[in-house]
N, C-alpha and C positions, 0 to 999 in steps of 0.2 A: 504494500500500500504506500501511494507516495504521499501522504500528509503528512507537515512537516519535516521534509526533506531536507531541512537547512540542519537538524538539528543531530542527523546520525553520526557523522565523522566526529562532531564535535563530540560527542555525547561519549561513543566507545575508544576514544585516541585521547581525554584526558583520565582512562578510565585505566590504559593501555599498561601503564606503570605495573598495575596491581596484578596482570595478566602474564607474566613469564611462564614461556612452556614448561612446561615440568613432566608431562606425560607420566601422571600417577594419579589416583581415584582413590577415595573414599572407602571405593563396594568390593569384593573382592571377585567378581566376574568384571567381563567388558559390557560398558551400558550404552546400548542403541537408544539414541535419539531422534525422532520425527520432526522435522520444523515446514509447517506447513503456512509459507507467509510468498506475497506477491513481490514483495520489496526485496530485489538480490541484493541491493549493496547492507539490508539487516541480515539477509539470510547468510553473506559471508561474514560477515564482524561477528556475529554470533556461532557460525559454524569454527571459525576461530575461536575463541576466547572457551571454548567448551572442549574443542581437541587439546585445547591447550592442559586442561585439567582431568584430560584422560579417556572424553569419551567419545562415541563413536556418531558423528554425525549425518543424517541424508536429509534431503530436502525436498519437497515440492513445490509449485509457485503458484497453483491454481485449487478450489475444493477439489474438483471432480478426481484431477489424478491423484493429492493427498489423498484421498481415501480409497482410490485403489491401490495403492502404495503401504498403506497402512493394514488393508485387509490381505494381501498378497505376503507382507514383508511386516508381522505386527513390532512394535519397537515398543522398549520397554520404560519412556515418558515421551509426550507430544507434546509439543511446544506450537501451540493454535493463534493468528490470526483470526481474529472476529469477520473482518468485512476483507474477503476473496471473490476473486472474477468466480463464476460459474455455478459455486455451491457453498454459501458459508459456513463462517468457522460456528454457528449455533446449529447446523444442520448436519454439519459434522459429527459434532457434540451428540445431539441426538440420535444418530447412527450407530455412534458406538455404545452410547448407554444400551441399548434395543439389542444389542450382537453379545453373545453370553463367552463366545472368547475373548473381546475385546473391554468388556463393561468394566472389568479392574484398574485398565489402564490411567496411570495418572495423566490428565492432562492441565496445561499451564496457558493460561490464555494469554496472547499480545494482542493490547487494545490501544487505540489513540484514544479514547473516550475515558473521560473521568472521572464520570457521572457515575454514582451508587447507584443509579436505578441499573444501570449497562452492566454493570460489574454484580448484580444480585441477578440480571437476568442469564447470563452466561453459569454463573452457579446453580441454578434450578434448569440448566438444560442439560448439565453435568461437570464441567468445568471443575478442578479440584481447589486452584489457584489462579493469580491472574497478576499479571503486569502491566503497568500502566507506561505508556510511551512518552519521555524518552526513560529510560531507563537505562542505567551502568551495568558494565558485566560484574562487578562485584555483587551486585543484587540479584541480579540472573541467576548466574552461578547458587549464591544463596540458595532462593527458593527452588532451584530444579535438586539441587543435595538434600534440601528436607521433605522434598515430596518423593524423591529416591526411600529414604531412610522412612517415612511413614507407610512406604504401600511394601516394606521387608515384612513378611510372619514370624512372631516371635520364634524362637528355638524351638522351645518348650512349649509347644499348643497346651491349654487346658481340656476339660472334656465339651461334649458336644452339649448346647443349655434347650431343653424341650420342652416348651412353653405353651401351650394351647395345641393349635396345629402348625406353630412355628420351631423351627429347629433348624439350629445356630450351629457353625462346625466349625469354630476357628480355626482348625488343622490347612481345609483348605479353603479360609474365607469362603463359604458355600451357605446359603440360606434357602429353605425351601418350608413353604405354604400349600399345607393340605398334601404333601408330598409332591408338590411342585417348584421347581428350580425357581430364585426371587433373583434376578438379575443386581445387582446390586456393587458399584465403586466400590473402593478398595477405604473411602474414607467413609464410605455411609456405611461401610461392613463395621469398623473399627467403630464408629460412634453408636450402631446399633450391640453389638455386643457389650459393649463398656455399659451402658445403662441396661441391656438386661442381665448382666452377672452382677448387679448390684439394684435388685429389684428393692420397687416400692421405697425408693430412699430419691427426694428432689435433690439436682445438681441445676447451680448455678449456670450460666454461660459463660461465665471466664473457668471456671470449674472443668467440666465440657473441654474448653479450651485448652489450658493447657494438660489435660487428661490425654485428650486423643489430638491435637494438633499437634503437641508437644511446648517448647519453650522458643525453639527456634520460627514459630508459628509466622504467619504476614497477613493471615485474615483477620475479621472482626467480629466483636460478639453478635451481628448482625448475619453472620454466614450459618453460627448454628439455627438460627430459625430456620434457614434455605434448607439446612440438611436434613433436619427434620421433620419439614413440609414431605420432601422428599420422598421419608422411609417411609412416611402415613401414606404415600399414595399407592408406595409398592408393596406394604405389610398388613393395610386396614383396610378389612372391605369397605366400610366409610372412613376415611379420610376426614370428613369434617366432626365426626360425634367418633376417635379412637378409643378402640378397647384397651391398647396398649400403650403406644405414646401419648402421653397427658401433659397437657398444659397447666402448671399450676403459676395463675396469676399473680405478678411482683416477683416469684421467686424462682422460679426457671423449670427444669423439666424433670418427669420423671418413667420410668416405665411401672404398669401397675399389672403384675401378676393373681390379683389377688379375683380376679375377672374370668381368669383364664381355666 
């Protein structure tokens, strides 16, 4: 996308310092990344500053081929473009939440807009995180390393939690309804499990927050409402009157077993 164009050289070459190849990672496999944006001269500044710290980059410059790119060759974080020639980055989004190989996928939005309505709309279409343009590779980097390090499975899974007709397997992140598969991100997996192995007890949203985002977090208390709009539409046969996820008023949220 070429809006504000004047500001990318500027933006990634005072940024440039902090970027020394080093060709070493974090994770201890090689981590494929998808960058699905119109704008080559972002898609190489970014394809750089990211090989730079180890990992393995490919590119598309339109929806339509991104996503056959991504369904052909899945990679393991997407780095999205909101507004792309052909098919955008929210139709993308919804493509892959709908696709039960691809639904865990983190994906990282690049937006020019930065407007909270733009940024809670790309979160309700599936989005995990999002960057607002212009943005430094030091920040980049940042949030593609903590959305790496939140969609890892603990070591040690616990047992599977069997709740109504809901049953939770965090061995393989897998949730299934009535014994049917509940498609469901790699962060609405982790924020559904975290409130139900601690039923019937209200958590705050910074609570929430730093629980299952972690510390190194970039979202706002404003995202857990998104994610939990979210699991009511994929977990509750209504959605607006939940058996499960509860809204308790001033005080934030809980899950309630005691229904079940």
């Amino acid at each position: 996308m070429n809006i504000h164009s004047n500001w990318r050289l500027r933006a990634f070459t005072r940024h440039s310092q902090f970027c020394h190849p080093s060709v070493t990672t974090d994770f201890p496999f090689l981590v494929r990344i998808l960058i699905i944006e119109d704008d080559r001269d972002i898609v190489e500044l970014v394809r750089y500053n990211l090989a730079n710290e180890g990992f393995q980059v490919n590119a598309a410059f339109d929806g339509t081929s991104g996503l056959t790119t991504l369904k052909k060759t899945p990679p393991d974080l997407l780095l999205l473009d909101l507004m792309l020639p052909k098919m955008s980055g929210l139709d993308i989004c919804r493509e892959i939440r709908k696709d039960e190989s691809l639904n865990r996928l983190p994906v990282l939005m690049l937006t020019a807009r930065g407007d909270e309505a733009d940024r809670v709309v790309g979160l309700e279409m599936g989005a995990d995180d999002y960057v607002t343009k212009p943005f430094s590779p030091r920040e980049l980097i940042a949030r593609v390393k903590a959305l790496l390090r939140r969609a890892e499975p603990p070591a040690d899974a616990p047992r599977i939690l069997e709740i109504g007709k809901l049953a939770i397997d965090p061995a393989s992140y897998r949730v299934s309804h009535s014994g049917k598969p509940v498609p469901l991100s790699t962060l609405e997996f982790r924020l559904l499990y975290y409130l139900a192995s601690r039923p019937n007890r209200v958590f705050t949203r910074d609570q929430l927050l730093d629980a299952v985002w972690g510390t190194d977090r970039f979202v706002t208390p404003r995202s857990v409402d998104v994610y939990v709009r979210r699991l009511r539409e994929k977990i509750e046969a209504d959605p607006e009157n939940p058996l499960h996820l509860k809204t308790v008023r001033g005080a934030g949220y809980l899950f309630e077993t005691r229904a079940a």
